[in-house]
DRENDO-1510 file (C-alpha; in Angstrom, 1 decimal, always signed):
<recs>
REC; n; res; u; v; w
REC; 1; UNK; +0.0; +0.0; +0.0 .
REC; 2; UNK; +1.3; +3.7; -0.7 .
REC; 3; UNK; -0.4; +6.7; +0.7 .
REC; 4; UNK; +0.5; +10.6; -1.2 .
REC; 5; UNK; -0.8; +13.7; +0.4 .
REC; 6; UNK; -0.7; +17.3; -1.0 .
REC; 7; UNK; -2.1; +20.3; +0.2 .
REC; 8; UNK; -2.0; +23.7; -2.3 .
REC; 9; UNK; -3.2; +27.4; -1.5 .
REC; 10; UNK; -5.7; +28.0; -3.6 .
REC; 11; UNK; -4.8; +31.9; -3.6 .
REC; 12; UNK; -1.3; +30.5; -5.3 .
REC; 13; UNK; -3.0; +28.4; -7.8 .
REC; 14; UNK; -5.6; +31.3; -8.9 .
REC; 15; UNK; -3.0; +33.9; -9.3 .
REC; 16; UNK; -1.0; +31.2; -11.8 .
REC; 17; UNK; -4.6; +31.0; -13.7 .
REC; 18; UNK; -5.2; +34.7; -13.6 .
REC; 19; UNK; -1.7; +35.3; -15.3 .
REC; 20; UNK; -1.1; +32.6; -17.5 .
REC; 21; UNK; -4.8; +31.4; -18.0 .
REC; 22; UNK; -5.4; +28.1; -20.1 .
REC; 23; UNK; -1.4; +27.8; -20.5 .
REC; 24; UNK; -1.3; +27.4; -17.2 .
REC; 25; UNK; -3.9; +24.4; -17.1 .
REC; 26; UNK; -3.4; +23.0; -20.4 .
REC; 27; UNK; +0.2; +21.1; -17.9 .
REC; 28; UNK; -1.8; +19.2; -16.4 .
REC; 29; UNK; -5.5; +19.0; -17.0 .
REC; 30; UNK; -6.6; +16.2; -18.7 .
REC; 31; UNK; -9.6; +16.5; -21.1 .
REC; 32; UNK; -12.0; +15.3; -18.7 .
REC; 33; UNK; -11.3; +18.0; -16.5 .
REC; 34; UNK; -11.5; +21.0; -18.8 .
REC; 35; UNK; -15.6; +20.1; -19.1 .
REC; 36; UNK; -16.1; +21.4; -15.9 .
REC; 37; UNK; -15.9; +24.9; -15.0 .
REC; 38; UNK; -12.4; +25.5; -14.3 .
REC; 39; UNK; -12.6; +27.8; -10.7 .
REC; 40; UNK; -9.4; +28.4; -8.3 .
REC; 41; UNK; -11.0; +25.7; -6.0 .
REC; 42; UNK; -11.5; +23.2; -8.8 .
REC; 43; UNK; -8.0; +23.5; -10.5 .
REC; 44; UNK; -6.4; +23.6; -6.8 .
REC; 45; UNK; -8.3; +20.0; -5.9 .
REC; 46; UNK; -6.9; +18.6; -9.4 .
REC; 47; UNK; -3.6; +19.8; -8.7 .
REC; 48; UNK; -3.5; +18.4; -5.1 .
REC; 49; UNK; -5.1; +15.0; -6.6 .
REC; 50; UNK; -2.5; +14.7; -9.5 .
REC; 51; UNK; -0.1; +15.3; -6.5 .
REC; 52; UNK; -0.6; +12.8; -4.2 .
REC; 53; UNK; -1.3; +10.4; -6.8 .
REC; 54; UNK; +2.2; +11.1; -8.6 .
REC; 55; UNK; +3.6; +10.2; -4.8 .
REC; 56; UNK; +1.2; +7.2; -3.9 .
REC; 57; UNK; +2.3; +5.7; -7.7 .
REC; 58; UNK; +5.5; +7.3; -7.9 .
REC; 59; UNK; +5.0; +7.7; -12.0 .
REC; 60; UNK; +5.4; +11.7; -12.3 .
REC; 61; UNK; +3.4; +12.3; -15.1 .
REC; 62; UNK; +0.6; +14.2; -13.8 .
REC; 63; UNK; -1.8; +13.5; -17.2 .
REC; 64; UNK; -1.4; +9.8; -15.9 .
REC; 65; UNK; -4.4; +10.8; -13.4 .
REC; 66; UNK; -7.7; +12.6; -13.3 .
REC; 67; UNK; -10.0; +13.8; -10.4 .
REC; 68; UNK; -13.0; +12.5; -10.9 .
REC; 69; UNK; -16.6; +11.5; -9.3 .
REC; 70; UNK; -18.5; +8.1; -9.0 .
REC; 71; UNK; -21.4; +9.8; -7.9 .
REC; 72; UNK; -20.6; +12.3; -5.0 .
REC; 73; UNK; -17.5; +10.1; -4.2 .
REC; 74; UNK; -14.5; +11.4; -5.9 .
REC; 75; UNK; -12.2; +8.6; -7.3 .
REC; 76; UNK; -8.8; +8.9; -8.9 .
REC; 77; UNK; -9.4; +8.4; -12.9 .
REC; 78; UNK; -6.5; +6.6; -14.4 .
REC; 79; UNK; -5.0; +3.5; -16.1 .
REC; 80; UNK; -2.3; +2.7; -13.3 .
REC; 81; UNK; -2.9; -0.7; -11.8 .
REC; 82; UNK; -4.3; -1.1; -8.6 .
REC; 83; UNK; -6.9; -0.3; -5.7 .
REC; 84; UNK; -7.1; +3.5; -5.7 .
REC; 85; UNK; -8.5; +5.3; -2.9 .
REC; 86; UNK; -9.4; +9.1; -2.8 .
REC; 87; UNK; -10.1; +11.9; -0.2 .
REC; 88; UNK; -10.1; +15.4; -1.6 .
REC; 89; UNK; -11.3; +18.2; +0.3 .
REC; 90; UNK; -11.2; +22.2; +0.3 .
REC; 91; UNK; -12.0; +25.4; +2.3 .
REC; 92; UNK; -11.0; +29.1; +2.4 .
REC; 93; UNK; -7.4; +29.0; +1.7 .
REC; 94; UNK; -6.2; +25.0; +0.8 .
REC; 95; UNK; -7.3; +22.0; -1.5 .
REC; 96; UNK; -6.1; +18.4; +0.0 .
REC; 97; UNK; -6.2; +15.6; -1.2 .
REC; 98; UNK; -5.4; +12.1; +0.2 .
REC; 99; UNK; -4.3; +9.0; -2.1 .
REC; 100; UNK; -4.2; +5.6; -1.3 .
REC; 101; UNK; -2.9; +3.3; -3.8 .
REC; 102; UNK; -3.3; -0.3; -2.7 .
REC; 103; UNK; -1.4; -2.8; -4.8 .
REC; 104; UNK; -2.7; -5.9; -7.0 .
</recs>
């Protein structure tokens, strides 16, 4: 089992947006995740769920992983092998997001 954590202002992430816009999240959204409406707090909980996935899988190419729903439960989308687990959450100031890859 491997666990990845990151937590990201969210004031950081919508200053990057403000100034460099869809350059900015053209990195590391996936095309699944430009459908929604791409708000600081959304972008910050796909940043912090790329993160933590890139350190539960150790594979560090963000566009590997997607933040997704199953319903309301929000599930890592990707093709990496395994049990994947997700806890994303976000308030004023920070997006977190907890990963939990168990292994085949």
């Amino acid at each position: 089992m491997n666990i990845g954590v990151d937590i990201v202002s969210i004031n950081r992430i919508k200053t990057l947006f403000n100034k460099y816009g869809t350059r900015f999240t053209n990195q590391f959204l996936t095309e699944l995740e430009k459908q929604k409406e791409l708000t600081p707090e959304y972008i910050s909980k796909c940043w912090a769920v790329k993160e933590a996935s890139i350190k539960a899988s150790g594979i560090a190419d963000a566009k590997q992983f997607s933040y997704g729903k199953n319903g309301k439960q929000p599930i890592v989308v990707t093709d990496v092998k395994g049990k994947w687990n997700l806890s994303v959450s976000d308030e004023k100031e920070y997006a977190i997001a907890m990963v939990v890859k168990q292994n085949d």
